[in-house]
C-alpha positions in Angstrom: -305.6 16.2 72.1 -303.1 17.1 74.8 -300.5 18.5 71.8 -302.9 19.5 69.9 -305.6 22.0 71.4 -303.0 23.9 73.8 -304.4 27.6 73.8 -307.1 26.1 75.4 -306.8 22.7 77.0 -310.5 23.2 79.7 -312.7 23.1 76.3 -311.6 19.6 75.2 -313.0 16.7 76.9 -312.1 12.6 76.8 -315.4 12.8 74.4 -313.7 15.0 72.1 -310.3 13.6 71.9 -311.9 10.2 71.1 -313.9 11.4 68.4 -311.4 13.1 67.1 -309.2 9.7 67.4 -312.1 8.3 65.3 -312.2 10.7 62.9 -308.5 9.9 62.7 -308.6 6.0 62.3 -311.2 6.6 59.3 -309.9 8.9 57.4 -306.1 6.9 57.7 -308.0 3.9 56.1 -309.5 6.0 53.6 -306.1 7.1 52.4 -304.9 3.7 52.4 -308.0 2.6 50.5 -307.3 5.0 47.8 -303.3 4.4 47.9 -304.2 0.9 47.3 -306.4 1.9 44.0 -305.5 5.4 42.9 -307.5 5.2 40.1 -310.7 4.7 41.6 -312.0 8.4 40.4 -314.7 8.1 43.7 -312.1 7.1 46.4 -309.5 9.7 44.9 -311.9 12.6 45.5 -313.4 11.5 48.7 -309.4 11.2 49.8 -309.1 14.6 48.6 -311.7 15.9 50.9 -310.6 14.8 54.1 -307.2 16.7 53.0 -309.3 19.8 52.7 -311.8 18.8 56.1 -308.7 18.3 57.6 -307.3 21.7 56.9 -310.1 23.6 57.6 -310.3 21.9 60.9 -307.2 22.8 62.0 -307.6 26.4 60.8 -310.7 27.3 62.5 -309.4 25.8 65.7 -306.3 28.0 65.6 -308.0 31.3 63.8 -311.4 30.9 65.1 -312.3 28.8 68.1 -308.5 29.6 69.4 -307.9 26.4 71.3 -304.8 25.4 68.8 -302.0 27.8 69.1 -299.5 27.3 66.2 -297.2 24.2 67.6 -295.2 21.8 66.0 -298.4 19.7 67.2 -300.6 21.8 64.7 -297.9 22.8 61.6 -297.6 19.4 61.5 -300.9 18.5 60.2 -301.2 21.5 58.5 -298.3 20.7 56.3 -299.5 17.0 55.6 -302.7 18.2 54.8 -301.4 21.5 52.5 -299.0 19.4 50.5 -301.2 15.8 50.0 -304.3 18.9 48.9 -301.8 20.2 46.1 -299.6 16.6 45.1 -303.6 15.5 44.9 -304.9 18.0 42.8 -301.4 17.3 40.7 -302.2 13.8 40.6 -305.8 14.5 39.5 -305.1 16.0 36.1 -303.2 13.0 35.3 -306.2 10.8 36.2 -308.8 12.9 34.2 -306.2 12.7 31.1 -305.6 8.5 32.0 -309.9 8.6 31.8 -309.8 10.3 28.4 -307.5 8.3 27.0 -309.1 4.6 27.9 -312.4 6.5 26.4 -310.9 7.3 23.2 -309.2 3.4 23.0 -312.7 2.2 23.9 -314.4 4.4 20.9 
């Protein structure tokens, strides 16, 4: 939390920053849960979402709340986050078109 929240290090507490380590830990299992079995349709779009919860969490702290300022501590995040949103949505077509095709074989 130290590298992270700068613009305004008073407004985060050892409450926050362990939540926020929480919030970490599960959404790091829930992308290896979904690395392990990309084609679980479920798993791939709640993956996806923490992408996007991610990204908007990092936005409103810098653009909103301003207790992020834009650090290597922040683009960092913001990067992972903007590229794994896009190679995801990628990777989704290919998994609705994988879907279609076992359908038609099962018909």
């Amino acid at each position: 939390s130290e590298k992270l929240y700068t613009a305004s290090p008073g407004l985060v507490n050892g409450l926050h920053a362990r939540t926020f380590g929480v919030w970490t830990l599960l959404s790091s299992v829930i992308r290896c849960l979904c690395a392990i079995d990309i084609r679980n349709r479920t798993l791939y779009h709640i993956t996806l979402f923490t992408f996007f919860l991610a990204l908007a969490h990092f936005l409103s702290e810098v653009f909103i709340y301003h207790t992020a300022a834009l650090t290597i501590g922040v683009m960092a995040p913001l990067m992972v986050a903007s590229f794994s949103i896009m190679g995801m949505l990628i990777g989704l077509q290919y998994l609705e078109v994988e879907a279609l095709s076992q359908n038609k074989k099962k018909n």
